[in-house]
N, C-alpha and C positions, 0 to 999 in steps of 0.2 A: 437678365436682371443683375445676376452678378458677372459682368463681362469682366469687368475693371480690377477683380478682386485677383490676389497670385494666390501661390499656396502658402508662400508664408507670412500671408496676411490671413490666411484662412487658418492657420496653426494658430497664431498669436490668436485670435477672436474666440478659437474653440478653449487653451487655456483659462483666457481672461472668465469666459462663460463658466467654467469649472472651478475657478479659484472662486466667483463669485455666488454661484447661486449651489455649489456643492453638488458632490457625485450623485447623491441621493436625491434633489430636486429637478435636476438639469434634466432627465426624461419628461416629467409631466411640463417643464417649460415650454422644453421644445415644441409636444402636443399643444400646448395652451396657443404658441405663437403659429405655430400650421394650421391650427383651427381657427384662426382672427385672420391669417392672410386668405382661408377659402370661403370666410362668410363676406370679406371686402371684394375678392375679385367675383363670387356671386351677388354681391350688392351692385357691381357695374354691370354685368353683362344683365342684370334684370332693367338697370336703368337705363340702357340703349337698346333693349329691346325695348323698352316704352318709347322711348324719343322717337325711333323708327315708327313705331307704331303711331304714333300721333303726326309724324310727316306726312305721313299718306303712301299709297303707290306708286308714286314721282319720284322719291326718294329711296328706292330699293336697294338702290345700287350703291347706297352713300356709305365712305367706309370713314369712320372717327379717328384715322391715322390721318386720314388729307386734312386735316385739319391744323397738322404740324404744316408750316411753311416750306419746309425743307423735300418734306414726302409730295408736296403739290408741284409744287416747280418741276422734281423730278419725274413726277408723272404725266405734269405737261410737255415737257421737253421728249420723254420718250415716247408719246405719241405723236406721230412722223404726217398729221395732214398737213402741216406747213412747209413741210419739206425740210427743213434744217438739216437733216442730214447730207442733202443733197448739198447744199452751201457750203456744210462744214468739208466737207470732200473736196469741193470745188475750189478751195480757199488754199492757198501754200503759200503759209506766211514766209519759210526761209528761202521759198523762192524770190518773192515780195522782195523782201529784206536786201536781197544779195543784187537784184535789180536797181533798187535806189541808191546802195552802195559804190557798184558801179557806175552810176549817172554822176554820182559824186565826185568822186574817183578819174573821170573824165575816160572810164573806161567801158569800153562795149559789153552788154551782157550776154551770154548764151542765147537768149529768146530777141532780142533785138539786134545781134550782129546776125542770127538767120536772117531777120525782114531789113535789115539795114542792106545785106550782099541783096537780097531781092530786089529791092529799090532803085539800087546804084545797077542793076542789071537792066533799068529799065530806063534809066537817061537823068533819073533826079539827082543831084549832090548835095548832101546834108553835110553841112561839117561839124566838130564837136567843139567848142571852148576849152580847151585844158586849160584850168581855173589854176592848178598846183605851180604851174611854169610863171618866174617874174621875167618880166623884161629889165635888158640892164639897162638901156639908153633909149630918150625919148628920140622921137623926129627933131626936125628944125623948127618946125611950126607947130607942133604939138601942145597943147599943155598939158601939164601932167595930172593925174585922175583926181588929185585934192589942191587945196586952194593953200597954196606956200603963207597966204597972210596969217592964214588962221589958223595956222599949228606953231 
């Protein structure tokens, strides 16, 4: 409840308390506010034990935290009948990454120069584009890749 609080938020609060309600009050406060916060958290746990009890026996299992969005998701995701773990495992995105990089790059990756020596072991020849190289001089009969009118 108090995660959020330091200690010297909790000094400052305990002063504040003392300058305002006096040495001589600030006991019976305290009891006063202890005894309001155990007749509210026994005013809820009576009123989810009703709810439960009016859902029926279907409802046994229902806990009023899944009801946060955050605790549901989490609890679907960590229950593994879909498999997702298995995916998340399966999945290597810097591999991914470094693979497109490469194709990019007009460079072979680790996982495709293995099957690329495989290939060319077996009579096919792929070749690659290197996209980065210009050419300086067209042919005789060439024209050139854009249209000289329009620029």
């Amino acid at each position: 409840m108090f995660n959020d609080i330091g200690p010297l938020e909790l000094v400052t609060l305990v002063v504040l308390a003392v300058l305002v309600f006096g040495p001589e009050k600030l006991p019976k406060m305290i009891q006063d506010v202890t005894r309001t916060i155990r007749k509210i958290r026994d005013f809820s746990e009576s009123a989810k034990a009703d709810i439960r009890e009016e859902l029926g026996p279907e409802f046994k299992d229902f806990e009023f935290e899944d009801l946060n969005p955050k605790t549901f998701i989490r609890k679907q995701l960590d229950n593994d009948e879909l498999g997702l773990k298995e995916i998340r495992n399966g999945f290597d995105l810097k591999k991914e990454m470094a693979d497109v990089t490469d194709a990019v790059h007009g460079r072979e990756s680790e996982s495709s120069a293995s099957s690329s020596a495989s290939s060319s072991s077996s009579g096919s020849t792929g070749g690659t584009v290197d996209m980065t190289k210009k050419r300086e001089k067209l042919d005789q009969d060439e024209r050139p890749p854009f249209d000289a009118d329009a620029t």
